[in-house]
N, CA, C and O atoms as a GROMACS GRO file, in nm:
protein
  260
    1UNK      N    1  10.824   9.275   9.844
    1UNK     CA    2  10.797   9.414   9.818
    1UNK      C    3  10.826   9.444   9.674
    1UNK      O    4  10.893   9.365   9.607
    2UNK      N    5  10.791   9.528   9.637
    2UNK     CA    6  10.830   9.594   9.503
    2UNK      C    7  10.828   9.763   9.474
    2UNK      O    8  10.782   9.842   9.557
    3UNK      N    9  10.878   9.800   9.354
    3UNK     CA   10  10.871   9.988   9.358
    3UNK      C   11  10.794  10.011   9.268
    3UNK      O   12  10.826  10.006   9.149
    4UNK      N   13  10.642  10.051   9.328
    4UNK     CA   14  10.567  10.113   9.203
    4UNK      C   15  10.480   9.988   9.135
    4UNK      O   16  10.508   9.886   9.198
    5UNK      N   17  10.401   9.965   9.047
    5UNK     CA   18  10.241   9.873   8.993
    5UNK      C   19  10.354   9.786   8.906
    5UNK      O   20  10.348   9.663   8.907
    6UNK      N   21  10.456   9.856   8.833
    6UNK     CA   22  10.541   9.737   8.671
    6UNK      C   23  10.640   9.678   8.741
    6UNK      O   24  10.676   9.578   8.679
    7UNK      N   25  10.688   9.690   8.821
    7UNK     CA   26  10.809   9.597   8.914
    7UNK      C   27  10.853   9.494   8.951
    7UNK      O   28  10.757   9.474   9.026
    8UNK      N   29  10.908   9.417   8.965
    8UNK     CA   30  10.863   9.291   8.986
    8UNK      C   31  10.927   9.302   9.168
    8UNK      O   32  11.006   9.370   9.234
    9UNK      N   33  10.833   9.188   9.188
    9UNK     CA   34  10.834   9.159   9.352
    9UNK      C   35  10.989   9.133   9.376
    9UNK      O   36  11.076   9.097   9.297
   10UNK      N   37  10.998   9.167   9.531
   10UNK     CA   38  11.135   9.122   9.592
   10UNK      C   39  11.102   9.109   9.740
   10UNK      O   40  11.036   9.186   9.809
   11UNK      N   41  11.152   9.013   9.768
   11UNK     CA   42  11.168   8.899   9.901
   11UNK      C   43  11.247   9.013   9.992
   11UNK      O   44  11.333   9.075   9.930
   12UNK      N   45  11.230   9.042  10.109
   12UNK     CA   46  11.243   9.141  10.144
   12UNK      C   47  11.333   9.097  10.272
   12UNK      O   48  11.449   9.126  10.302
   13UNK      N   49  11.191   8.979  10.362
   13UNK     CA   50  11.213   8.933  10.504
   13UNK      C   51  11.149   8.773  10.485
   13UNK      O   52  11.046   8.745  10.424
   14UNK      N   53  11.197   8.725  10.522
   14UNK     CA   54  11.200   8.561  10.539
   14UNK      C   55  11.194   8.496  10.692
   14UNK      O   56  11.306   8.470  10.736
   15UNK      N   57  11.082   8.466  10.780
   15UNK     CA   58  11.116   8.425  10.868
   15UNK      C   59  11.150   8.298  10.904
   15UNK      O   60  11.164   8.238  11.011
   16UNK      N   61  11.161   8.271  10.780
   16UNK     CA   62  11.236   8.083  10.824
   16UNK      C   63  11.371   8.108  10.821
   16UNK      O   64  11.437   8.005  10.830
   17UNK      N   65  11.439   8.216  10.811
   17UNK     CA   66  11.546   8.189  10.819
   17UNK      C   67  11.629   8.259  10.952
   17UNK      O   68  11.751   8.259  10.971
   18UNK      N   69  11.555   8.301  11.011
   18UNK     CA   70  11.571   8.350  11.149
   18UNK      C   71  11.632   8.262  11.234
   18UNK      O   72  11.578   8.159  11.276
   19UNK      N   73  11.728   8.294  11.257
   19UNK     CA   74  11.789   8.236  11.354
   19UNK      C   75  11.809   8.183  11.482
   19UNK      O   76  11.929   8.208  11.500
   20UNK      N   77  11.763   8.117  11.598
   20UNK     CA   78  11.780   8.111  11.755
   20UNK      C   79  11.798   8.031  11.786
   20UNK      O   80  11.800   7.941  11.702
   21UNK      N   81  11.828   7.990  11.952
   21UNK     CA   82  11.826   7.926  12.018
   21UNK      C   83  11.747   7.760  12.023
   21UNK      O   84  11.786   7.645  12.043
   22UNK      N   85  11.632   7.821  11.995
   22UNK     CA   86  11.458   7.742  12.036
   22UNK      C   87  11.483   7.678  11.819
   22UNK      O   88  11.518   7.749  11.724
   23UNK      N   89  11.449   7.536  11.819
   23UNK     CA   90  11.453   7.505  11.654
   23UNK      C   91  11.299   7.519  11.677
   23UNK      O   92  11.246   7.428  11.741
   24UNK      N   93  11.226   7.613  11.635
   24UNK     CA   94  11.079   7.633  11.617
   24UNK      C   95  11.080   7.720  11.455
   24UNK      O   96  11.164   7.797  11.406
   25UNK      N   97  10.946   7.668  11.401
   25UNK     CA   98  10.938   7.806  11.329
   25UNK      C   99  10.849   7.941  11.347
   25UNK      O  100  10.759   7.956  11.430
   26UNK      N  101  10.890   8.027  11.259
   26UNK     CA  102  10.856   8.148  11.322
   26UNK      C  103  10.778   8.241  11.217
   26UNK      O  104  10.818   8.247  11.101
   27UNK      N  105  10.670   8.310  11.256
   27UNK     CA  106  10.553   8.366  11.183
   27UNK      C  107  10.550   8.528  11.190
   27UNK      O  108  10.544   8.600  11.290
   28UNK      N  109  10.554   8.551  11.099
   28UNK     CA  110  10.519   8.712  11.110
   28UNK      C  111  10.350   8.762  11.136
   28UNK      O  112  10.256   8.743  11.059
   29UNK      N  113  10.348   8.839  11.283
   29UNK     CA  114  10.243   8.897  11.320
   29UNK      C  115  10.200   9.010  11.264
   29UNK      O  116  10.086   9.030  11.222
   30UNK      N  117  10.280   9.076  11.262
   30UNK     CA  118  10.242   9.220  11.137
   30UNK      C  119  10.367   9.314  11.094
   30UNK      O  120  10.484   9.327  11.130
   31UNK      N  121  10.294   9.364  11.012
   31UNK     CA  122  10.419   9.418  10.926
   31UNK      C  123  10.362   9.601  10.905
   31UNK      O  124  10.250   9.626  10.861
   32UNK      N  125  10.436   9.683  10.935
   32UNK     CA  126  10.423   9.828  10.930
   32UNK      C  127  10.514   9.903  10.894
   32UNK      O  128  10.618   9.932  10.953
   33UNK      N  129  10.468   9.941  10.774
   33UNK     CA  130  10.581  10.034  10.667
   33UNK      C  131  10.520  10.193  10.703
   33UNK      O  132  10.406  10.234  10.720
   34UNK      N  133  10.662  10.265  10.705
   34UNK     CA  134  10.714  10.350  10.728
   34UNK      C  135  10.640  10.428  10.629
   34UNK      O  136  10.604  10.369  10.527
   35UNK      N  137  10.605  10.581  10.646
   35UNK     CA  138  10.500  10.644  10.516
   35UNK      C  139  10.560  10.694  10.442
   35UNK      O  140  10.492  10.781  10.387
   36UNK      N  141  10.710  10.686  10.385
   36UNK     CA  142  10.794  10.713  10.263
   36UNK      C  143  10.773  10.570  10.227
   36UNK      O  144  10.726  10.535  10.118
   37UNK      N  145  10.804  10.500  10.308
   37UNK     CA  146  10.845  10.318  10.234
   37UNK      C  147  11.000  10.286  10.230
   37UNK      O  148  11.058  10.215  10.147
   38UNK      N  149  11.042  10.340  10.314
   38UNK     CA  150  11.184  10.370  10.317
   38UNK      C  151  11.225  10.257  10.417
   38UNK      O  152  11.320  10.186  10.385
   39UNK      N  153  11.151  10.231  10.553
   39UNK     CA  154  11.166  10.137  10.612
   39UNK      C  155  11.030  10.059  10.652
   39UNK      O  156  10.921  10.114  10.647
   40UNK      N  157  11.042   9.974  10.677
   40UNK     CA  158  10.910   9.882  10.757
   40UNK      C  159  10.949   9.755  10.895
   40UNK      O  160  11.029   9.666  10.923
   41UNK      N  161  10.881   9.795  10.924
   41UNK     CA  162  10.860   9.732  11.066
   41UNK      C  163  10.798   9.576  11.108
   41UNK      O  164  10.685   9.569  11.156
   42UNK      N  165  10.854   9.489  11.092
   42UNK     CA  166  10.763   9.371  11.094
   42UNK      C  167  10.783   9.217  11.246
   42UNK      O  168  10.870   9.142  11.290
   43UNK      N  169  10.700   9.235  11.259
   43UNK     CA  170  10.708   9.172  11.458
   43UNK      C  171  10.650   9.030  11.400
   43UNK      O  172  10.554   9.002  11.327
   44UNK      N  173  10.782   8.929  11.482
   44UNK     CA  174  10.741   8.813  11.418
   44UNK      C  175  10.754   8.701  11.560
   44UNK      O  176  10.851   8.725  11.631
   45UNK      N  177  10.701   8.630  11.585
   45UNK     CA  178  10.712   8.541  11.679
   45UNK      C  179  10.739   8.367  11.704
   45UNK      O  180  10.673   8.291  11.632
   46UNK      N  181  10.794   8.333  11.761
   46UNK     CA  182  10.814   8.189  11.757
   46UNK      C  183  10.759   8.042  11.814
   46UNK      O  184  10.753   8.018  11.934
   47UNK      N  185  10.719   7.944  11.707
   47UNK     CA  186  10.629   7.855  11.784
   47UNK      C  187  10.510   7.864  11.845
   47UNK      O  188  10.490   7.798  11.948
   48UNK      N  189  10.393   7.963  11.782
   48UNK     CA  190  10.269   8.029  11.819
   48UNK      C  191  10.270   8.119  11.945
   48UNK      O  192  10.169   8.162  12.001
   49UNK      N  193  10.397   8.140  11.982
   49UNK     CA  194  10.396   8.257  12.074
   49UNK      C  195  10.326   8.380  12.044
   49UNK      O  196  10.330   8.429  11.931
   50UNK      N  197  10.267   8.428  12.134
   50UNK     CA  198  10.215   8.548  12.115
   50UNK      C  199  10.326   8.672  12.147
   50UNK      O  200  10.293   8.790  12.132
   51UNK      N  201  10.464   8.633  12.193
   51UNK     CA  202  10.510   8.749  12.227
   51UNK      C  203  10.637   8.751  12.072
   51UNK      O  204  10.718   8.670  12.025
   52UNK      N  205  10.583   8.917  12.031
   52UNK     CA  206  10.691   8.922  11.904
   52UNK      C  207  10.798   9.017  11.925
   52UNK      O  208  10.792   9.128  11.978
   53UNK      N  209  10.897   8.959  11.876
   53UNK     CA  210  11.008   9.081  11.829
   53UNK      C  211  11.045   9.121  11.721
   53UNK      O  212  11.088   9.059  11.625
   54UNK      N  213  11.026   9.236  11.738
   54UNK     CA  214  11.013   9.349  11.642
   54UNK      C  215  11.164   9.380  11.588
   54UNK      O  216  11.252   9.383  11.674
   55UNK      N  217  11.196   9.401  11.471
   55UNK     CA  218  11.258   9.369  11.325
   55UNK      C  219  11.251   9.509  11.265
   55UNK      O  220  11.140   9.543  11.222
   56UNK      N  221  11.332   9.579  11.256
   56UNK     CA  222  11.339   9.738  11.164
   56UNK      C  223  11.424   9.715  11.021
   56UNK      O  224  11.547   9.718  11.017
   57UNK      N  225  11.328   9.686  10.890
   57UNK     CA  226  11.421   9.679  10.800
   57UNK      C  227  11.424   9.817  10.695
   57UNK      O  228  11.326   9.887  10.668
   58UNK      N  229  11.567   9.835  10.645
   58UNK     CA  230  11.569   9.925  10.554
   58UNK      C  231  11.537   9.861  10.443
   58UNK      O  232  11.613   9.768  10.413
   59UNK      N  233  11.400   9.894  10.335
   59UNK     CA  234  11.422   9.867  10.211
   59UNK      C  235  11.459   9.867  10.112
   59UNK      O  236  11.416   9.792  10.024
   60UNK      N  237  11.539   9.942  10.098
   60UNK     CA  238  11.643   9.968  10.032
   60UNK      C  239  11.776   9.846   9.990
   60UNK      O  240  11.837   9.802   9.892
   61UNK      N  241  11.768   9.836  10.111
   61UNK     CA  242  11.928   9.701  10.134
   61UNK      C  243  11.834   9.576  10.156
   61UNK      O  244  11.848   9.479  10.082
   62UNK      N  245  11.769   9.576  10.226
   62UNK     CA  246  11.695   9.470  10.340
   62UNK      C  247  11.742   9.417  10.424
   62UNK      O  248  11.718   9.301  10.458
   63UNK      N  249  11.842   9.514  10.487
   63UNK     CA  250  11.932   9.524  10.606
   63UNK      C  251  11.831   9.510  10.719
   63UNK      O  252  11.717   9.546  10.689
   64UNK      N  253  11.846   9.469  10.830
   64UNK     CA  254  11.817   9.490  10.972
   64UNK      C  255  11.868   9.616  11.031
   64UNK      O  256  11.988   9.645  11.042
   65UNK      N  257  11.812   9.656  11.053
   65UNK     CA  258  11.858   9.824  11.143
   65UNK      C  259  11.873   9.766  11.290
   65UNK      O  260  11.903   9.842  11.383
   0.00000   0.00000   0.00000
């Protein structure tokens, strides 16, 4: 992500570094930002699963909510 066109990019969410159970890796299905940009929403799944869980980050921190 970044703030604004002169900014430079910042790494926000990483799903290789996700953590579980299952050693698979894991893909982000989509990603949906919030209409300030304050938070975004991004559903990611594991080992071509179709079933995702959904991830609330603040951008600000790039905390997990």
């Amino acid at each position: 992500m970044r703030k604004g066109w002169s900014s430079r990019d910042r790494l926000l969410f990483d799903p290789g570094t996700l953590k579980t159970k299952i050693d698979q890796p894991h893909a982000i299905n989509y990603v949906y930002p919030s209409q300030e940009g304050s938070y975004v929403a991004v559903g990611t799944s594991a080992g071509g699963s179709e079933k995702s869980l959904l991830w609330i980050l603040d951008t600000t921190t790039g905390h997990i909510v």
